[in-house]
PDB file with one MODEL, atoms N, CA, C and O in Angstrom:
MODEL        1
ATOM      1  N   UNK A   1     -23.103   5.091 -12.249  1.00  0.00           N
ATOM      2  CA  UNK A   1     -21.705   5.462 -12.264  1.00  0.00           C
ATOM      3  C   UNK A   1     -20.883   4.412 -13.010  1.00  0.00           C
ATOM      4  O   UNK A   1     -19.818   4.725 -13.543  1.00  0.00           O
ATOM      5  N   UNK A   2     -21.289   3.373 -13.045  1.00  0.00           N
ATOM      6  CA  UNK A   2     -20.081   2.058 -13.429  1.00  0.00           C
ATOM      7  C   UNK A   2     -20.358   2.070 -15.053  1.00  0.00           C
ATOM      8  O   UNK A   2     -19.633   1.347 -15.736  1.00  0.00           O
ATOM      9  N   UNK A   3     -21.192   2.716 -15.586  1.00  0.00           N
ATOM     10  CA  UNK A   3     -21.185   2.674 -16.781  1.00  0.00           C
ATOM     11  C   UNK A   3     -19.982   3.760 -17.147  1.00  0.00           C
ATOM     12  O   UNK A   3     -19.563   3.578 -18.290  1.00  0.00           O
ATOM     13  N   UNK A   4     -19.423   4.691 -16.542  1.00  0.00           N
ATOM     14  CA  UNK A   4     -18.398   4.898 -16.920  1.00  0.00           C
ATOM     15  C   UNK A   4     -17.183   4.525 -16.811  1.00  0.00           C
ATOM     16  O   UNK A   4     -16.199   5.248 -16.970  1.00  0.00           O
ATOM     17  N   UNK A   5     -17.197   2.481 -16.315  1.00  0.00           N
ATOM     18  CA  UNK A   5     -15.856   2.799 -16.131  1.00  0.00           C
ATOM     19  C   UNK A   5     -15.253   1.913 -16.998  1.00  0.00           C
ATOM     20  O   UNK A   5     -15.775   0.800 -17.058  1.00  0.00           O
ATOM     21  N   UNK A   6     -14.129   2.159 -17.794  1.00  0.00           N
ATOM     22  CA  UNK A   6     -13.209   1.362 -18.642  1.00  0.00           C
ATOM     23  C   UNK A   6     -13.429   0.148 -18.092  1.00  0.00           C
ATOM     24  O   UNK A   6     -13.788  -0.257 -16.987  1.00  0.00           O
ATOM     25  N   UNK A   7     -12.971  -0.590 -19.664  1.00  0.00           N
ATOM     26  CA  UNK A   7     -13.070  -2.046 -19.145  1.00  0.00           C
ATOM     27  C   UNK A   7     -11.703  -2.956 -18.468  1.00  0.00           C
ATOM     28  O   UNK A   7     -11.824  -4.109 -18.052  1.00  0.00           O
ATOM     29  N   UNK A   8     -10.628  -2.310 -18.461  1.00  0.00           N
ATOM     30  CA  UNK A   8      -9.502  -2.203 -17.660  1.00  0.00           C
ATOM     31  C   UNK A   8     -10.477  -2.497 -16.051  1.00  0.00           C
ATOM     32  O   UNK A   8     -10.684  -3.563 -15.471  1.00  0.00           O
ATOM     33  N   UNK A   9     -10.829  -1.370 -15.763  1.00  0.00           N
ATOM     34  CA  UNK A   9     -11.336  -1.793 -14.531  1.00  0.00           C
ATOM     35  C   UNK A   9     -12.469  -2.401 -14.752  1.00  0.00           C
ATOM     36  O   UNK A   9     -12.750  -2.469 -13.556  1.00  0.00           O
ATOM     37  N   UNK A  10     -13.393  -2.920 -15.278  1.00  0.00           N
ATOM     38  CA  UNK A  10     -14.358  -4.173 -15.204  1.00  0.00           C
ATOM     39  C   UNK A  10     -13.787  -4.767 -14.874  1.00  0.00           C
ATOM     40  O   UNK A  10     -14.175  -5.260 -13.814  1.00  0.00           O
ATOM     41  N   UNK A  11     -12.820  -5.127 -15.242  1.00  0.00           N
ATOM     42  CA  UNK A  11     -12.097  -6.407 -15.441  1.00  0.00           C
ATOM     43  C   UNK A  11     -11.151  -6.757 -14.150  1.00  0.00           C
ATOM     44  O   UNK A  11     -10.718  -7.905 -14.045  1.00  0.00           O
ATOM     45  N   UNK A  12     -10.829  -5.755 -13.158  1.00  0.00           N
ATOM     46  CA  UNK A  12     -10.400  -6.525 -12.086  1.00  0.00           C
ATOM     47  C   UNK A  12     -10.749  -6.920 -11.323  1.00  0.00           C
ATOM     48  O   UNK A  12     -11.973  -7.047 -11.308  1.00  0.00           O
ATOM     49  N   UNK A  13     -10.019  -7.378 -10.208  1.00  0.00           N
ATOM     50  CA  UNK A  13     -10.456  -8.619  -9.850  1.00  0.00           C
ATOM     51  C   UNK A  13      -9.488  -8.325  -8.370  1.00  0.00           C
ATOM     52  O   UNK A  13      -8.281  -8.379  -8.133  1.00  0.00           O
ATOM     53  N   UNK A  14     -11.273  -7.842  -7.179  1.00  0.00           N
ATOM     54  CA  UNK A  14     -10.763  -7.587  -6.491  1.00  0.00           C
ATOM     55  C   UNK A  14      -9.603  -8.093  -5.196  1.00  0.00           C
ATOM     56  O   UNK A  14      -9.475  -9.316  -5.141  1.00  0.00           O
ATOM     57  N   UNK A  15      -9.010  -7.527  -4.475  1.00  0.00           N
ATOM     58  CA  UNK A  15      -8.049  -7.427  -3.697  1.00  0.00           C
ATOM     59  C   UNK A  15      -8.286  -8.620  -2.613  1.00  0.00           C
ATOM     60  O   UNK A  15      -9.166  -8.269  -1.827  1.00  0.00           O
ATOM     61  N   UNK A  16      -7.801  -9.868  -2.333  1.00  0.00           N
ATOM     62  CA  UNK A  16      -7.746 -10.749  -1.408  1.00  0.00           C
ATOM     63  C   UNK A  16      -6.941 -10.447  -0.307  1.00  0.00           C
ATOM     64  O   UNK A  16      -5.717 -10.346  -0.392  1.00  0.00           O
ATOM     65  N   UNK A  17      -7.750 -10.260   0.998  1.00  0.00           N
ATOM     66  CA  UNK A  17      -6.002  -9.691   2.129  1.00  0.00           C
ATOM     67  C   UNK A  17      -5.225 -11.040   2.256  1.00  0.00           C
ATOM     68  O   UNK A  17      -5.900 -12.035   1.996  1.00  0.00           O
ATOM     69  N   UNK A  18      -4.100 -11.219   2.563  1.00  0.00           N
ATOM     70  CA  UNK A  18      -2.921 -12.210   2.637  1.00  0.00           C
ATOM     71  C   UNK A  18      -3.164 -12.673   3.878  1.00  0.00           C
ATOM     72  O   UNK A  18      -4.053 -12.121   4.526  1.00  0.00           O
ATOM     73  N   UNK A  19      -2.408 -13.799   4.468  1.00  0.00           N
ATOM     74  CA  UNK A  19      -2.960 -14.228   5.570  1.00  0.00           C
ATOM     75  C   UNK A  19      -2.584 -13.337   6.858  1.00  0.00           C
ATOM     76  O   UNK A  19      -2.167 -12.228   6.521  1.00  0.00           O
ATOM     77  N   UNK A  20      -2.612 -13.476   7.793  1.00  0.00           N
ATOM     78  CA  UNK A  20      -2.849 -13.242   9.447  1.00  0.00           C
ATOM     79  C   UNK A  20      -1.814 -14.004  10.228  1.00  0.00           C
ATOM     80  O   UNK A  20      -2.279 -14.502  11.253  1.00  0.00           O
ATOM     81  N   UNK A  21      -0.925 -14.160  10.084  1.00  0.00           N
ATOM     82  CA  UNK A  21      -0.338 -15.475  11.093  1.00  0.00           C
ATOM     83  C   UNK A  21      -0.270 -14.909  12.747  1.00  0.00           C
ATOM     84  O   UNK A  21      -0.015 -13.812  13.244  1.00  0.00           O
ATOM     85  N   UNK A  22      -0.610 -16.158  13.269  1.00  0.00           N
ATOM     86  CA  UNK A  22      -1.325 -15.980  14.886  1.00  0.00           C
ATOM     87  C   UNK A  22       0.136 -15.852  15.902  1.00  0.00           C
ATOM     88  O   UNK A  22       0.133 -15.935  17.130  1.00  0.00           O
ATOM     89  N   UNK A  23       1.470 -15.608  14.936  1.00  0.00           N
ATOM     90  CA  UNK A  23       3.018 -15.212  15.769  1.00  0.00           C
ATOM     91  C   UNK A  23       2.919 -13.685  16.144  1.00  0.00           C
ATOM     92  O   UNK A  23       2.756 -12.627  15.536  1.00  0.00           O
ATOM     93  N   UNK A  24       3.118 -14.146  17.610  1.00  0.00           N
ATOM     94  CA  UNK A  24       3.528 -12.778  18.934  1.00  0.00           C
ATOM     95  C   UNK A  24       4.792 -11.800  18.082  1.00  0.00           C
ATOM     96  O   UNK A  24       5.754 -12.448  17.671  1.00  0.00           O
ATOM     97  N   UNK A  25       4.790 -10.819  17.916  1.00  0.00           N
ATOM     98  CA  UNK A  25       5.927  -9.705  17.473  1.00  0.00           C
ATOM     99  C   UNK A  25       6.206  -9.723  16.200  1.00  0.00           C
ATOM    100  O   UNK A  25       7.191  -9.156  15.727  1.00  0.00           O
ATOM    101  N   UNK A  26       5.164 -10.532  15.376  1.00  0.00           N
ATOM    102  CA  UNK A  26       5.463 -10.851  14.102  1.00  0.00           C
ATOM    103  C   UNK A  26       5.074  -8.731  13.687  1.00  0.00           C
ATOM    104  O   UNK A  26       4.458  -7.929  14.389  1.00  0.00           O
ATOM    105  N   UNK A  27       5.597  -8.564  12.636  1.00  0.00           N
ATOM    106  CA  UNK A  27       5.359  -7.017  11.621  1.00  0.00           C
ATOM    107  C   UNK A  27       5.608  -7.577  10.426  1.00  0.00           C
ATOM    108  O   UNK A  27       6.490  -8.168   9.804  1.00  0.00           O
ATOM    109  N   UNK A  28       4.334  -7.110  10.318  1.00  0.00           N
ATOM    110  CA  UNK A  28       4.575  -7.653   8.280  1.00  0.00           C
ATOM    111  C   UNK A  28       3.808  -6.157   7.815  1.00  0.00           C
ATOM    112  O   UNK A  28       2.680  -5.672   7.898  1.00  0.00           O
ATOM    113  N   UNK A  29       4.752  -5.873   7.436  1.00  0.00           N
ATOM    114  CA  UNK A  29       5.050  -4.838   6.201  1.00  0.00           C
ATOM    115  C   UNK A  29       4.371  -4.899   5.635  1.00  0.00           C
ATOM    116  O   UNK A  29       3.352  -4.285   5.948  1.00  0.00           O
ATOM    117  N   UNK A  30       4.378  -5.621   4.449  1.00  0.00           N
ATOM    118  CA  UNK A  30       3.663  -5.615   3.529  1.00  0.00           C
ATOM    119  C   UNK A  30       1.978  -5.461   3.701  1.00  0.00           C
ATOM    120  O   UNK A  30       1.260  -5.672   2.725  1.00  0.00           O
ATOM    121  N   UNK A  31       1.348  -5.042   5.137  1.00  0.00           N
ATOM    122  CA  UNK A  31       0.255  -5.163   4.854  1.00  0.00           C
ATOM    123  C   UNK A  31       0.099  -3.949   5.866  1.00  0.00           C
ATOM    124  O   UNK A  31      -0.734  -4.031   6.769  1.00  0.00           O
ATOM    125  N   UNK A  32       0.718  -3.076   5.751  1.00  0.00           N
ATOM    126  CA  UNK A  32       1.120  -1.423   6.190  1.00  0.00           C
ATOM    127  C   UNK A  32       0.912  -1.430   7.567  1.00  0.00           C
ATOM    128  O   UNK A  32       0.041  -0.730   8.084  1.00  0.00           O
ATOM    129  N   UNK A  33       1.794  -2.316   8.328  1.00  0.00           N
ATOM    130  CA  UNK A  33       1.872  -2.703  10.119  1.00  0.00           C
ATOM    131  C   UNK A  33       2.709  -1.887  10.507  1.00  0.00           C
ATOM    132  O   UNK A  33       3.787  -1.807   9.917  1.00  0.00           O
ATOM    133  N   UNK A  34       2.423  -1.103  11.565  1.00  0.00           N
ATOM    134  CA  UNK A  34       3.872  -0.459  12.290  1.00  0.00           C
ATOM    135  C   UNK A  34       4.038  -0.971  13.610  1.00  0.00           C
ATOM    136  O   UNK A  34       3.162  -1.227  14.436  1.00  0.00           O
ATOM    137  N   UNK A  35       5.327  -1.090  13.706  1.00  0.00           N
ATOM    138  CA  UNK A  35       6.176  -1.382  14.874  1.00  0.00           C
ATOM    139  C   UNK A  35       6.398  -0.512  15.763  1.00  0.00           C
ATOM    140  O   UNK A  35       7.212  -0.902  16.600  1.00  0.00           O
ATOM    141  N   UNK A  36       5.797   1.046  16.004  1.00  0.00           N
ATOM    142  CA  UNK A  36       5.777   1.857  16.941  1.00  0.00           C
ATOM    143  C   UNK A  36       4.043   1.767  17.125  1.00  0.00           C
ATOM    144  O   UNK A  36       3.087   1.619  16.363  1.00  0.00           O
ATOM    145  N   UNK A  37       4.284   1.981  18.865  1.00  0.00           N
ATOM    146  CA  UNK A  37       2.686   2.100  19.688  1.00  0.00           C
ATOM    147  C   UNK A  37       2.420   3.759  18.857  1.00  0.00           C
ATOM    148  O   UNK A  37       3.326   4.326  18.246  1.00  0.00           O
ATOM    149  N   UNK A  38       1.203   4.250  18.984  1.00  0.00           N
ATOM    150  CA  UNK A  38       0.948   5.685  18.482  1.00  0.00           C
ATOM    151  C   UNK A  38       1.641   6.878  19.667  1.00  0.00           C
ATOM    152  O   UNK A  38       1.979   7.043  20.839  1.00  0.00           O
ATOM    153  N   UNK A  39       1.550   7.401  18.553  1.00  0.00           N
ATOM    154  CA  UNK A  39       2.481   8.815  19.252  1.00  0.00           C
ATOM    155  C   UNK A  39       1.696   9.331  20.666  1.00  0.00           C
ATOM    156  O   UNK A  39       0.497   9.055  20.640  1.00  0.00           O
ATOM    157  N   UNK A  40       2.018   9.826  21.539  1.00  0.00           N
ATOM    158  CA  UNK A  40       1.757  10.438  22.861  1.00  0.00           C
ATOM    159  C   UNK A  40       0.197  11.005  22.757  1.00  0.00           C
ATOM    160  O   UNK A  40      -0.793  10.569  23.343  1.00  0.00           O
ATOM    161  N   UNK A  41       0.300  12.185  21.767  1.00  0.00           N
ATOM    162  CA  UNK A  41      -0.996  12.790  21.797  1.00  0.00           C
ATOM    163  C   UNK A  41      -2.240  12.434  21.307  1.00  0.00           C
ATOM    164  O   UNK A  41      -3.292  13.035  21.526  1.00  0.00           O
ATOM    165  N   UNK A  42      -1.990  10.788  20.200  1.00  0.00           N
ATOM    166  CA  UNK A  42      -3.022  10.113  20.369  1.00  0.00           C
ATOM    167  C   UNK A  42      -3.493   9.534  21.325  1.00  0.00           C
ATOM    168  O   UNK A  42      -4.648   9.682  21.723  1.00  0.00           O
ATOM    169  N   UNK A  43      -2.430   8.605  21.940  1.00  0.00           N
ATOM    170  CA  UNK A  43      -3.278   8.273  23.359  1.00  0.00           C
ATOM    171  C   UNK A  43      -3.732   9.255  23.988  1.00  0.00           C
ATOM    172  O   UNK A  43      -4.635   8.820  24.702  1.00  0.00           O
ATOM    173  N   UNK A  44      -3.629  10.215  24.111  1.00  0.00           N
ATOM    174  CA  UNK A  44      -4.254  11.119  25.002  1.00  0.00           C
ATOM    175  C   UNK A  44      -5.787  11.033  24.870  1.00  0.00           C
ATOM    176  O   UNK A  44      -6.625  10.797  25.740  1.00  0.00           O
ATOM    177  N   UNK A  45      -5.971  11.347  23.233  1.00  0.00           N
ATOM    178  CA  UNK A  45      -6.874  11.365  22.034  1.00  0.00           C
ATOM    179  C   UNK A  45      -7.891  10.597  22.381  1.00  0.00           C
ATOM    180  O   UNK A  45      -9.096  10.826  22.484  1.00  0.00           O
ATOM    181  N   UNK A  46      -7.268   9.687  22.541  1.00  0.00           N
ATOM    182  CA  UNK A  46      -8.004   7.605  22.634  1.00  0.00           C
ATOM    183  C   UNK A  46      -8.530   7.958  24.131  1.00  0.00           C
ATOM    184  O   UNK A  46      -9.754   8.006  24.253  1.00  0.00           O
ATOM    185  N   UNK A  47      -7.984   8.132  24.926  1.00  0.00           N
ATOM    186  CA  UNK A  47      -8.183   8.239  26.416  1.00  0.00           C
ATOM    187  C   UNK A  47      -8.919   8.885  26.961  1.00  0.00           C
ATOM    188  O   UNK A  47      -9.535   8.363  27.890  1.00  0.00           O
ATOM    189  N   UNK A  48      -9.217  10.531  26.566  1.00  0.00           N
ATOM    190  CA  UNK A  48     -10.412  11.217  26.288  1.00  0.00           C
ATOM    191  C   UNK A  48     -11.448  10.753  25.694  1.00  0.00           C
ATOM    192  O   UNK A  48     -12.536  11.143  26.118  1.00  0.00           O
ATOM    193  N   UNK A  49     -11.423   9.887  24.660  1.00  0.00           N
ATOM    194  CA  UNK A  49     -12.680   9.470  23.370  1.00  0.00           C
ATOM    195  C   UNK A  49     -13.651   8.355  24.270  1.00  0.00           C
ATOM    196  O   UNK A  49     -13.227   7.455  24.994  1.00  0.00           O
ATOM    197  N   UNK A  50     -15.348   8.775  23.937  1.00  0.00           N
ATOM    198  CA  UNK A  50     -15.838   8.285  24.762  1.00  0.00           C
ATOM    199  C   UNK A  50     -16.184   6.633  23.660  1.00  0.00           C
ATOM    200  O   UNK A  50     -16.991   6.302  22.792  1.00  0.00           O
ATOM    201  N   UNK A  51     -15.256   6.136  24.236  1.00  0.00           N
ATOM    202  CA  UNK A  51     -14.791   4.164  23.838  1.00  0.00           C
ATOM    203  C   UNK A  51     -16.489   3.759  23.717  1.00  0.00           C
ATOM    204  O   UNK A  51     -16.563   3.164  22.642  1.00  0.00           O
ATOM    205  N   UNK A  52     -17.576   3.802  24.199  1.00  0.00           N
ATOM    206  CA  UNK A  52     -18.799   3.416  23.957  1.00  0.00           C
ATOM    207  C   UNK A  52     -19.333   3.474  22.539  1.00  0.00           C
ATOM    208  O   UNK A  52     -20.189   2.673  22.165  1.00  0.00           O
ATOM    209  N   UNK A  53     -18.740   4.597  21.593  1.00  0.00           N
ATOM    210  CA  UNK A  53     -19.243   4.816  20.301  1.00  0.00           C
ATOM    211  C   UNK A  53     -18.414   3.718  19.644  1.00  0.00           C
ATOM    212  O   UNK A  53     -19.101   3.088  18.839  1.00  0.00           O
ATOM    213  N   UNK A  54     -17.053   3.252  19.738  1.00  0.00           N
ATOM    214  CA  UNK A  54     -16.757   2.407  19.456  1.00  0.00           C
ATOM    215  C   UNK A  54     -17.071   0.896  19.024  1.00  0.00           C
ATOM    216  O   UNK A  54     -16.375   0.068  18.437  1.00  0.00           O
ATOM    217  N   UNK A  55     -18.627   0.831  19.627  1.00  0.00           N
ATOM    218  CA  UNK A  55     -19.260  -0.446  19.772  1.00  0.00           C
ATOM    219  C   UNK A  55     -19.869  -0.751  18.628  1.00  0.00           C
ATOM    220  O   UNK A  55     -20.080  -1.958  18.512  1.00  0.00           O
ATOM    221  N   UNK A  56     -20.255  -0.038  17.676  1.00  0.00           N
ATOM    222  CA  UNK A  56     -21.263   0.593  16.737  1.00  0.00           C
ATOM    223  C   UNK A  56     -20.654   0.703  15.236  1.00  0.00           C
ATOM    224  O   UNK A  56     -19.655   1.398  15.047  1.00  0.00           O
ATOM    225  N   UNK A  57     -21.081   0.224  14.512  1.00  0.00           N
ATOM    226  CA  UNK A  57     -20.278   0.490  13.362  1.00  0.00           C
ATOM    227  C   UNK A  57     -20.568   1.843  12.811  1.00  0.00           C
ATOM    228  O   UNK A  57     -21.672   2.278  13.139  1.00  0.00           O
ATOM    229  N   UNK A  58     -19.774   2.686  11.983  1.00  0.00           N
ATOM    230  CA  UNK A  58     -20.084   4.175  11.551  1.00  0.00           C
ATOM    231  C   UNK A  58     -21.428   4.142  10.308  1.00  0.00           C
ATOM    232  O   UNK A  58     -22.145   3.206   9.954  1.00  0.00           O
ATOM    233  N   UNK A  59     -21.395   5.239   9.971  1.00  0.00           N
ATOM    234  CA  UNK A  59     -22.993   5.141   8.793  1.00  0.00           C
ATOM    235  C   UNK A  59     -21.924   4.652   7.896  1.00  0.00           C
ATOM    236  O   UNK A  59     -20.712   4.830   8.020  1.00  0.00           O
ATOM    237  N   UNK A  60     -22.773   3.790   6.659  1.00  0.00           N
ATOM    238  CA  UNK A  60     -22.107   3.522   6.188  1.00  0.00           C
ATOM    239  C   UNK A  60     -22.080   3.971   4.572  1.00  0.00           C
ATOM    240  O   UNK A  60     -21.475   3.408   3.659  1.00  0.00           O
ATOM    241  N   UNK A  61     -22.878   5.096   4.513  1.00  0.00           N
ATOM    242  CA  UNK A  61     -22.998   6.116   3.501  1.00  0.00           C
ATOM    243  C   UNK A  61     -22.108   7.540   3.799  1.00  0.00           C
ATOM    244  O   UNK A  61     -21.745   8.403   2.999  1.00  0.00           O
ATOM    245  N   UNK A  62     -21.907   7.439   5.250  1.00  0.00           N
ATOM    246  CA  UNK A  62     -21.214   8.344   5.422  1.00  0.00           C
ATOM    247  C   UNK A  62     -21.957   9.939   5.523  1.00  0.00           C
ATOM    248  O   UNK A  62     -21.473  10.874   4.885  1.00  0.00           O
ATOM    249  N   UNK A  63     -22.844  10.066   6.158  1.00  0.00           N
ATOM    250  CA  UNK A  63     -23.492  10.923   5.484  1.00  0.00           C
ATOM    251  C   UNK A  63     -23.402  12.795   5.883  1.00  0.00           C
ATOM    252  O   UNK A  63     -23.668  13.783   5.198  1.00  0.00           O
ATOM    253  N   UNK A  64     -22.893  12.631   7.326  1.00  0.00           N
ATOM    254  CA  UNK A  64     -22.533  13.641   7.729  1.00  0.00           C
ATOM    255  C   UNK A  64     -21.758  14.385   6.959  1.00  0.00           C
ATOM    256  O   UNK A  64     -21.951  15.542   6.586  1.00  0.00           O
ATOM    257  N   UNK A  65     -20.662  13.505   6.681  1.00  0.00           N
ATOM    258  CA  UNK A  65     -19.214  13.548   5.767  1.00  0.00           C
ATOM    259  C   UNK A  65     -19.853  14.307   4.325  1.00  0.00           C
ATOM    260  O   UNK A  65     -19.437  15.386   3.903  1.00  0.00           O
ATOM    261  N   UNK A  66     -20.968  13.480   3.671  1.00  0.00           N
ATOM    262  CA  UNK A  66     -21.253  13.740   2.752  1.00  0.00           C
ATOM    263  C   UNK A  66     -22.019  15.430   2.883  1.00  0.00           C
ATOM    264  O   UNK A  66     -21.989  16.111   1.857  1.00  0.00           O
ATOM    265  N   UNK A  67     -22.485  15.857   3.782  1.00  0.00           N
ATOM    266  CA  UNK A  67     -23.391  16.761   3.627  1.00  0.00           C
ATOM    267  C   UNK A  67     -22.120  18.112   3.807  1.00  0.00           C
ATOM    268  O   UNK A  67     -22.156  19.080   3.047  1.00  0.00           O
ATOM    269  N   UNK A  68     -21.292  18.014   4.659  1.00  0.00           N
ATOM    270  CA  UNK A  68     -20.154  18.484   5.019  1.00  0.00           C
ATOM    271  C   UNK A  68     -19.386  19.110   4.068  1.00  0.00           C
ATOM    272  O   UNK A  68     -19.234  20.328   3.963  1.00  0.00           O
ATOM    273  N   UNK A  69     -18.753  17.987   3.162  1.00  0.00           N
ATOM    274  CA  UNK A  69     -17.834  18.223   1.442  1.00  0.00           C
ATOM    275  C   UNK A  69     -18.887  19.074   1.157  1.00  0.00           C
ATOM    276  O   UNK A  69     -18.596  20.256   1.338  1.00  0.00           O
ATOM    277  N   UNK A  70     -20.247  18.824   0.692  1.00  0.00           N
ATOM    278  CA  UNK A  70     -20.926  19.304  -0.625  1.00  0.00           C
ATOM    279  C   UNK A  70     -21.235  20.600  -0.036  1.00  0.00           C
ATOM    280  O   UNK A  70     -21.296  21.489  -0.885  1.00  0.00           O
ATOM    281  N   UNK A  71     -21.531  21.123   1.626  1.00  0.00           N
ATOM    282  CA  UNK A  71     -22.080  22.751   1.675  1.00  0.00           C
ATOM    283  C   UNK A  71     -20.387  22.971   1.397  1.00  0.00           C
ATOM    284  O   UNK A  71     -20.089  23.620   0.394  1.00  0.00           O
ATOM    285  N   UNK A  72     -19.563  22.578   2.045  1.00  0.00           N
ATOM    286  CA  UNK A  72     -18.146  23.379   1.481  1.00  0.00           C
ATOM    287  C   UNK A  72     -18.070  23.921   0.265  1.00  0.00           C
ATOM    288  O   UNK A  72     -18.076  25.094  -0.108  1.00  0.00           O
ATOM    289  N   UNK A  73     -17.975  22.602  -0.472  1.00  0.00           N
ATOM    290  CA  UNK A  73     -17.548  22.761  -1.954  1.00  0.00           C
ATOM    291  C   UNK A  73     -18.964  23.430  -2.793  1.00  0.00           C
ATOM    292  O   UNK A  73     -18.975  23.636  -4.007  1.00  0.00           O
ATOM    293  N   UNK A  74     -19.782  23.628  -2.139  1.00  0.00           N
ATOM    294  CA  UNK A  74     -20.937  23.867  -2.763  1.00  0.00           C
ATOM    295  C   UNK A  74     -21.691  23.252  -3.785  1.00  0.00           C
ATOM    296  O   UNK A  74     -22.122  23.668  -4.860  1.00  0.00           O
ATOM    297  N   UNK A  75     -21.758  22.020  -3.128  1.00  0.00           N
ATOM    298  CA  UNK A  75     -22.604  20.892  -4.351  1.00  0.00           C
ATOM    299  C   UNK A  75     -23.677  20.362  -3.348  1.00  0.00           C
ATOM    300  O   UNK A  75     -23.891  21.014  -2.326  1.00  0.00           O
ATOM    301  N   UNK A  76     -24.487  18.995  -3.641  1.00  0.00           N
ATOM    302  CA  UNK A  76     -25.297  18.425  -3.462  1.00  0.00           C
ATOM    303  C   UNK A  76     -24.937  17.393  -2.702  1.00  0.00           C
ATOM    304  O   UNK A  76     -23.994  16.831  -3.259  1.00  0.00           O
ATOM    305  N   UNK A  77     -25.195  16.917  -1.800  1.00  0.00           N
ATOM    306  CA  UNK A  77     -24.363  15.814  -1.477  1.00  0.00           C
ATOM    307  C   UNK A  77     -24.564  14.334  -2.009  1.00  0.00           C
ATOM    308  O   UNK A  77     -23.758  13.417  -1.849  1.00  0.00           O
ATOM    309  N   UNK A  78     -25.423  14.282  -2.475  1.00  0.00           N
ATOM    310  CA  UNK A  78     -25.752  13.370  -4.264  1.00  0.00           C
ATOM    311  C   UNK A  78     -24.508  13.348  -5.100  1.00  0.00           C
ATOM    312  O   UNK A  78     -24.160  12.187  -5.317  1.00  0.00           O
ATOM    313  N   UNK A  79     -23.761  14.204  -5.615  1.00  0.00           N
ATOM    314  CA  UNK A  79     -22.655  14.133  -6.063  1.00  0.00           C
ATOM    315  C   UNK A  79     -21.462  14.287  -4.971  1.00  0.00           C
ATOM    316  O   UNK A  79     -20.519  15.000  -5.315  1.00  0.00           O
ATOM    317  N   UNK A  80     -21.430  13.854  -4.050  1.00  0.00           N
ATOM    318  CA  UNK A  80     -20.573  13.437  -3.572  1.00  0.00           C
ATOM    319  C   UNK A  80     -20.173  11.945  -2.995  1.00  0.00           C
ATOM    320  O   UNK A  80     -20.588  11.603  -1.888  1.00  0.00           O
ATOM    321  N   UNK A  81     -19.078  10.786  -4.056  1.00  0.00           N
ATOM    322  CA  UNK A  81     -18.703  10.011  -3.844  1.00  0.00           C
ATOM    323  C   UNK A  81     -17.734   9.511  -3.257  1.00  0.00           C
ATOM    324  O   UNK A  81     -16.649   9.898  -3.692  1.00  0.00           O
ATOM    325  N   UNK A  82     -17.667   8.168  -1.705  1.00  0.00           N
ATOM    326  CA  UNK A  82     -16.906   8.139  -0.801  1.00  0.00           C
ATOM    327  C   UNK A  82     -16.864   6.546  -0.951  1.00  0.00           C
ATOM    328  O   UNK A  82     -17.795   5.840  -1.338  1.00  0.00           O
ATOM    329  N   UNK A  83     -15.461   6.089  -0.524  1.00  0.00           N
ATOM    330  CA  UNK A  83     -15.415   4.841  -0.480  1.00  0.00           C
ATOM    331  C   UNK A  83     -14.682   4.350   0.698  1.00  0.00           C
ATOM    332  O   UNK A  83     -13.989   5.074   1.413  1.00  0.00           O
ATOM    333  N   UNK A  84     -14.846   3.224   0.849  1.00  0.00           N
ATOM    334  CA  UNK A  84     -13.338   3.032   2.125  1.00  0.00           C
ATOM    335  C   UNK A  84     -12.304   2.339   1.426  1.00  0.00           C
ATOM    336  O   UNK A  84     -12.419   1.148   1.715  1.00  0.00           O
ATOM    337  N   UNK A  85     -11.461   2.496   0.735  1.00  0.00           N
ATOM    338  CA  UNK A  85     -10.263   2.117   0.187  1.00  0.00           C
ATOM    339  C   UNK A  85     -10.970   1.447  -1.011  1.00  0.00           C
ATOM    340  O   UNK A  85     -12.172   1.222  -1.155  1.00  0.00           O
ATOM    341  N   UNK A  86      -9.752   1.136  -1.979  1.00  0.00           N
ATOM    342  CA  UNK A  86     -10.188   0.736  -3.472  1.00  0.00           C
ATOM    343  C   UNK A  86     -10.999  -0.771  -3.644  1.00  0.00           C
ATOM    344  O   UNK A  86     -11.528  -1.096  -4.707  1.00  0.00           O
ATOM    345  N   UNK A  87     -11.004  -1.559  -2.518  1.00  0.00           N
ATOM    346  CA  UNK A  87     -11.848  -2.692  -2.899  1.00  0.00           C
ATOM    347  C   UNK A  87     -13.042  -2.308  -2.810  1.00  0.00           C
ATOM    348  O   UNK A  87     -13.873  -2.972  -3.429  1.00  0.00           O
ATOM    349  N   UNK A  88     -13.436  -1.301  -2.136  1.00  0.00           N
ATOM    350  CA  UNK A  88     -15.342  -1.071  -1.867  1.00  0.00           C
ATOM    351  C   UNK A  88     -15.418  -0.221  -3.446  1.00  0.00           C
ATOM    352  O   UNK A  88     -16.402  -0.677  -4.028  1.00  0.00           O
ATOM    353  N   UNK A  89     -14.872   0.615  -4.133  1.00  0.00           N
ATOM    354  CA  UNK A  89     -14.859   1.538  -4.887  1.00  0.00           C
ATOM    355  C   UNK A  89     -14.403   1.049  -6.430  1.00  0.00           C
ATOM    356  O   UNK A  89     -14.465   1.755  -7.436  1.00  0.00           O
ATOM    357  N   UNK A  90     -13.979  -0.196  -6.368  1.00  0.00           N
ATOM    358  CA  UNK A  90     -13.659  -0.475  -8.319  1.00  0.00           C
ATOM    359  C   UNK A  90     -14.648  -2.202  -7.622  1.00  0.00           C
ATOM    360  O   UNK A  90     -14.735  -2.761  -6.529  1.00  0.00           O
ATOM    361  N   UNK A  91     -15.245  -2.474  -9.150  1.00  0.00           N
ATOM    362  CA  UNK A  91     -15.908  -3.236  -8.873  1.00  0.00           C
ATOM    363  C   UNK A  91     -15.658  -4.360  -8.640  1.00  0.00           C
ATOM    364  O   UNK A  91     -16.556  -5.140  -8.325  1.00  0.00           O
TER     365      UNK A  91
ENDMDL
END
């Protein structure tokens, strides 16, 4: 795949997160924090959800996901590409 990609993107240079500061009530914006707890019917959500799977990290090919898109869309799930946000996905 990376042989197709411009050298624009060769060339960057991935994403460093900013720091963490260890201040109580601090919201920093800039690193897409919200200042409201989640809405009602997530907790519900959360509260029902059996918290044990939680322990476990998810596949990390994703593969359910993958098999899922491709009978939808009717492809292979070989051609189907997933990333978790743009630092895993530009090189």
């Amino acid at each position: 795949m990376s042989k197709f990609w411009s050298p624009a993107i060769r060339s960057l240079v991935p994403y460093t997160p900013g720091e963490q500061p260890k201040v109580l009530d601090l919201i920093k914006l800039n690193t897409n924090e919200n200042p409201y707890p989640p809405a009602p019917g997530v907790t519900q959500v959360l509260h029902d959800f059996p918290t044990d799977r939680l322990r476990l990290y998810p596949d990390p090919d994703a593969s359910k996901l993958k098999t899922a898109l491709a009978e939808y869309h009717g492809l292979e799930s070989e051609q189907i590409f997933l990333g978790n946000g743009s630092d895993e996905v530009l090189p």
